[in-house]
N, C-alpha and C positions, 0 to 999 in steps of 0.2 A: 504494500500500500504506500504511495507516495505520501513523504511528508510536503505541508504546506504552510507556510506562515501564519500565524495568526492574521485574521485584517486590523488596521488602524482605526483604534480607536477615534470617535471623531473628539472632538471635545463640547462639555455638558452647554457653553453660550452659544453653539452653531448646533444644537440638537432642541433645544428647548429656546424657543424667542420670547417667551411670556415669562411672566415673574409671580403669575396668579393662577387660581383653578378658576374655572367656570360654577359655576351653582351648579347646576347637574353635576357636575364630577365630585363636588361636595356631597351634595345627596348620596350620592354613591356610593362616594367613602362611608358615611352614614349608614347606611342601608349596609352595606357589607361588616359593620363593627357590630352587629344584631350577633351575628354567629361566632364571638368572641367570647373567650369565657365571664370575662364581667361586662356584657353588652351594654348596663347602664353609664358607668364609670365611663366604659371609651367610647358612646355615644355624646355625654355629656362636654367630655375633655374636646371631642371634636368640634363639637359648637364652641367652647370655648376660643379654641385657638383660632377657630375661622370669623368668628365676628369681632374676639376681642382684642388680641393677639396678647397677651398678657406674658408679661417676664418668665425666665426661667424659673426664679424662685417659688411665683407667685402658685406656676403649674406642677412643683415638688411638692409645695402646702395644699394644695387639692389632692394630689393621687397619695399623700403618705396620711391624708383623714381619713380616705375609702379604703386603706385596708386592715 
């Protein structure tokens, strides 16, 4: 079997032109954290970070009350 080079990577600012999700791919993300073991927790956390965008610390002090 012939060897082949890996391909070149492109890099991540000519693969991705946007700096945002769409609301439907929000939803999505949403809708797919349902089959997570703690659905509420990473359902909530995602609203969080998509409407509020709230500090590191602030989202350690949410997820270390839920468990």
């Amino acid at each position: 079997m012939p060897k082949f080079p890996p391909p070149h990577k492109t890099p991540f600012s000519q693969r991705r032109e946007r700096e945002f999700l769409y609301l439907s791919e929000v939803d999505a993300l949403i809708d797919a954290l349902e089959y997570t073991r703690s659905p509420i927790r990473n359902q909530a956390l995602a609203i969080l970070l998509f409407c509020d965008r709230p500090t590191a610390s602030r989202v350690m002090l949410v997820t270390s009350r839920a468990t």
